[in-house]
N, C-alpha and C positions, 0 to 999 in steps of 0.2 A: 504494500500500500504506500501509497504519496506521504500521509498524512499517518503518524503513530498515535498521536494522542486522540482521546474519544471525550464524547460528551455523556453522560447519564440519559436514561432515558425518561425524565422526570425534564430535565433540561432541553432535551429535543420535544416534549410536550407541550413545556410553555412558550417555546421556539415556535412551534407548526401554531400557537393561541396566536403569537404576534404575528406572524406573517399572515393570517389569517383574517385578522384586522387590518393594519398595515395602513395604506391612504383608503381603504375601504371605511374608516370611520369617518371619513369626512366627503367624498365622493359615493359610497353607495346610495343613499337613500337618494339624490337624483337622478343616481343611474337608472334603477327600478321605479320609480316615478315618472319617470319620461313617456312611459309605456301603462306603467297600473292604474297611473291618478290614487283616487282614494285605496284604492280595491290592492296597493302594492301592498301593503302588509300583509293579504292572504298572499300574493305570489310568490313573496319570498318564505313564508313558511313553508307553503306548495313544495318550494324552491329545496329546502333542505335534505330533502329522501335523495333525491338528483345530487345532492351535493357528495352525500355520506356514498352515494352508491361511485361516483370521482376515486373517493378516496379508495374505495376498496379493492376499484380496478388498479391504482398508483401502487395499494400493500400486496397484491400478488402478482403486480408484475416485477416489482422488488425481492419477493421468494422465489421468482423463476431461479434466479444468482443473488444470493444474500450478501453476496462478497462485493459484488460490482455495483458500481454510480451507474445512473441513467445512460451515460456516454459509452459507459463499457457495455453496458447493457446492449445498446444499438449496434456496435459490432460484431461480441458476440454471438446475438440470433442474426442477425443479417450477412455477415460477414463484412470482409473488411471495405470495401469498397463503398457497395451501397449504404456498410453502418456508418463509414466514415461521413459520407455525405449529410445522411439524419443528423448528425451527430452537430456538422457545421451548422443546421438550421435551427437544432437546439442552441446551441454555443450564442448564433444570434440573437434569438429569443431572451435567454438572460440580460444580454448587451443589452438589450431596446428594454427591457423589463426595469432593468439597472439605472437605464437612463430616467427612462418616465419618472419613476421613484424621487427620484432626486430632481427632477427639472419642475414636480409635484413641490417639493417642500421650497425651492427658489421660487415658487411663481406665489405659494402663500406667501411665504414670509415678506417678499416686497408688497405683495396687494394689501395684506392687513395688519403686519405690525412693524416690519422697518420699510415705509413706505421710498423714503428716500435713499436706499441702498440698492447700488448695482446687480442685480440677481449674480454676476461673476464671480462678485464679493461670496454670497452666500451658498454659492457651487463649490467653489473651492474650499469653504470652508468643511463643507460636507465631506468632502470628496479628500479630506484630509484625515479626519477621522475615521473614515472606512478605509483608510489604505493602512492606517496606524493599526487596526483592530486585524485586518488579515496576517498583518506580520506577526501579530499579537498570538495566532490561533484559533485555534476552535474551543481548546478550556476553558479559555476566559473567554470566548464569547457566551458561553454555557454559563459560565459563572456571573456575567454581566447579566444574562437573561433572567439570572432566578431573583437578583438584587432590583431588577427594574417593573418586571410581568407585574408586581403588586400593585407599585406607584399608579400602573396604567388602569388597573381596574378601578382601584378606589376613585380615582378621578372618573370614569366611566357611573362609578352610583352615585357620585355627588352630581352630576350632570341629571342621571334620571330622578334622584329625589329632590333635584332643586324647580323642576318641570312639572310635577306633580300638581301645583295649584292654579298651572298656566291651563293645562289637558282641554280643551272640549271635542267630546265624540260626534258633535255634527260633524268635524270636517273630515271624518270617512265615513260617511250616509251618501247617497246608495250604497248598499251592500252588493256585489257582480253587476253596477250601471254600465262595466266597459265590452267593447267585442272580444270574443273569444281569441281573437287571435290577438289582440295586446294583450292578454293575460297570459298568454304563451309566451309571448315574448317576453316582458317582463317577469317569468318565471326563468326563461332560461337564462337571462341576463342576472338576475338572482344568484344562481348555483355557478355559471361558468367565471363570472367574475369574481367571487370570492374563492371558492370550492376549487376551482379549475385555476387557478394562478398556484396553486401550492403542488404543479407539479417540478418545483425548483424542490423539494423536502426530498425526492429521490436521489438527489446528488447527494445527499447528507446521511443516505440510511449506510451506508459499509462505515460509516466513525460512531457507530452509538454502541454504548456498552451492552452487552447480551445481557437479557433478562427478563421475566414474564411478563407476560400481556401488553407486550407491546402495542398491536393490534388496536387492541382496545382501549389504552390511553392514543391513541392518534383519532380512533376517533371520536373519542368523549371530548377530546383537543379542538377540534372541530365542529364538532357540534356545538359545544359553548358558546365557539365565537361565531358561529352562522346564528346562533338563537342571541346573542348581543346584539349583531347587526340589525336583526328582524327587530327586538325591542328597540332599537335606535331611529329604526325607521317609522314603527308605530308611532313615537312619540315625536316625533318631525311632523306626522300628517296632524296629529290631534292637536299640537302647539300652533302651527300656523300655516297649516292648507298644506293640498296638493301641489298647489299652483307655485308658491313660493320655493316648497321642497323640489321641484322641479328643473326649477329656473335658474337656483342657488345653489352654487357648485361646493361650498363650504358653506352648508346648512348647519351643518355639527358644530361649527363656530358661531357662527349667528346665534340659535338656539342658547346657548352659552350667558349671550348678552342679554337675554330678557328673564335672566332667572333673575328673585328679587324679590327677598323674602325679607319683611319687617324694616326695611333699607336698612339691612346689615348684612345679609349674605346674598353679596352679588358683584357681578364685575369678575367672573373665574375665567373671563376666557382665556387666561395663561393655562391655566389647569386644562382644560381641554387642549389647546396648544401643544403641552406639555407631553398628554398623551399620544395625539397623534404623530409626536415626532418623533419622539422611544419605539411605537413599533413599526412606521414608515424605516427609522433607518434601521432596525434590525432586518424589514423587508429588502431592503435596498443593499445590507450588510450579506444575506446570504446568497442575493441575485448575483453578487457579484465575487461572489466563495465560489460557487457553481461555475461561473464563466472562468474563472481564474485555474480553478484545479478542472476544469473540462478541458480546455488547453491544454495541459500538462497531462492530461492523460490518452488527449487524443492523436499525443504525439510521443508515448510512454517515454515521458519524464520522470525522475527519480526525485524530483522536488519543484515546486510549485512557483519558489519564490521570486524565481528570476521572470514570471510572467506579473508580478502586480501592480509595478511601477508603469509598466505599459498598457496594461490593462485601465488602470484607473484614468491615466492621461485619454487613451481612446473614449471611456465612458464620459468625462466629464466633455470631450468635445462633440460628445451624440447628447448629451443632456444640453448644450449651448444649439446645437442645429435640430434635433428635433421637433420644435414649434415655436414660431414666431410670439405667440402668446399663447393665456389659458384659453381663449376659444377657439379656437383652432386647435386645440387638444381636448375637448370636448365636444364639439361638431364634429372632426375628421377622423382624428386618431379613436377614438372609443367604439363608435361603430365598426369599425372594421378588426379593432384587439377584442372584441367579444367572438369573435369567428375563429381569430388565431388560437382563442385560449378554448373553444372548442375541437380544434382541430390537435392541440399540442397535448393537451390535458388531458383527452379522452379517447379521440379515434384512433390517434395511432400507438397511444398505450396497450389498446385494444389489436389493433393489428401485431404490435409486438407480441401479447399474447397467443396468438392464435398461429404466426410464425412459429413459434416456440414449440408452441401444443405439435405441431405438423411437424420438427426439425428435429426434436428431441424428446417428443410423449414418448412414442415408443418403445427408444432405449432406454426411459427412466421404469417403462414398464417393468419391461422385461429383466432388469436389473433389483425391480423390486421380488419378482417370481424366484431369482437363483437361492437356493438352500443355503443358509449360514450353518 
């Protein structure tokens, strides 16, 4: 292996909670609104069986080779040629994932709180810290995840119980008033965007320490945070419309600013801030773990490290070209990443399954048949 040191599996837990979240606290609920109006809170719960059923396809095609990352994986059952290829359009995939991530937290932090700072400023800054944290490891990112995961929650129930006395249930009345087919859509937008971006966690399964149930902490890991999101989005439509949840790309922030109880608890929106930047860059920390040790393995390297300095300089000039502004990364770029992350997250995990099953069921059968 590239990589000696491992993370616990308690740590890859609360790892697969933040990246699960990630800019998804502050961009999902207009993402799913776009399409549900009132009616998104049922699609995104719709949304979660689709989600859990993502992950189950990512945890066995990870048993096919317990030993191998995604990238090995694709060679492996493919062989080397055609896996090599997959393997480039994966390797892409993180880059452009890597980049949004971070081109996400420069496009807040100028829009809503250092209004007057060059987003370059705020790239670089980012992008300094994630190149610090690779050289760093994977322990200490483990060991940062378990010191941070809390901060993110409790600021998560101070948000939902400072909202509590804003709530009115008219503004999701009608109950099913949309066409069936935005309901669909908006469900699949639900699961693929959240559920279907975490299949960057298969690069991560060959460094987690062996131990039971794994399984099933990944997906209680995930379900938590798809049943967060759903609650987040509830209380976006019941706080202030469809319409506005809609429109308002950092709703989750907004929301924030009208909590206001006794005029003495209010004004957190650091606190939300806060959160969504602990597990943005954890999200953005392991997109670009993934691209870094894909590299080095799809070129079997004996160490990682001589790809990160380069890595990071390319990332941060795909996070400066990217998009002109946020609308243009909410018009262009979104509709057409909800297809990629169907396509990367699901079908062709699916097709590598069924490679596998055809390439090597057999011999695993008949291996299982011989007399010990």
């Amino acid at each position: 292996m590239i990589i000696k040191d491992k993370i616990t599996i308690r740590q890859f837990t609360l790892l697969t909670f933040l990246v699960m979240l990630g800019d998804m606290i502050l961009i999902y609920p207009a993402l799913v609104t776009a399409f549900g109006k009132q009616d998104a809170w049922i699609c995104s719960i719709l949304a979660q069986p689709i989600g859990m059923l993502i992950i189950w396809v990512l945890y066995k095609l990870h048993q096919t080779f317990p030993e191998l990352s995604l990238i090995e994986i694709c060679q492996k059952v493919l062989g080397s040629w055609a896996g090599s290829v997959l393997s480039l359009g994966y390797l892409f995939y993180f880059a452009i994932g890597a980049a949004i991530c971070i081109r996400e937290v420069g496009d807040f932090m100028t829009t809503q709180i250092y209004l007057q700072t060059p987003i370059r400023v705020i790239l670089i800054m980012l992008i300094c810290t994630l190149t610090w944290s690779l050289f760093k490891g994977i322990s200490t990112m483990g060991a940062c995840i378990e010191l941070l995961t809390p901060i993110v929650v409790v600021f998560m129930i101070l948000l939902f119980m400072g909202l509590l006395p804003k709530i009115n249930t008219s503004n999701i009345q009608p109950f099913l008033g949309n066409k069936w087919t935005n309901l669909i859509e908006a469900i699949v937008r639900g699961a693929f965007t959240s559920f279907g971006e975490l299949i960057v966690i298969t690069m991560i399964f060959p460094y987690i320490k062996s131990g039971p149930n794994l399984k099933r902490d990944i997906l209680l890991a995930t379900l938590c945070g798809g049943i967060l999101l759903s609650v987040l989005l509830l209380f976006s439509l019941m706080v202030v419309g469809p319409f506005l949840t809609q429109h308002n790309i950092y709703i989750s922030y907004t929301l924030t600013q009208k909590i206001n109880i006794g005029n003495f608890f209010e004004r957190i929106e650091a606190f939300m801030a806060t959160a969504w930047l602990i597990a943005t860059y954890f999200k953005s920390l392991l997109y670009m773990f993934a691209f870094v040790i894909g590299w080095a393995q799809l070129f079997r390297l004996k160490t990682y490290t001589s790809f990160i300095l380069p890595s990071s300089l390319l990332i941060f000039s795909l996070a400066v070209l990217i998009a002109p502004n946020v609308v243009f990364y909410t018009n262009t770029i979104m509709p057409a990443w909800v297809d990629w992350d169907i396509t990367c997250s699901f079908i062709i995990p699916l097709l590598l399954l069924l490679v596998y099953r055809f390439r090597f069921g057999h011999n695993r059968k008949n291996s299982e048949r011989l007399p010990t």
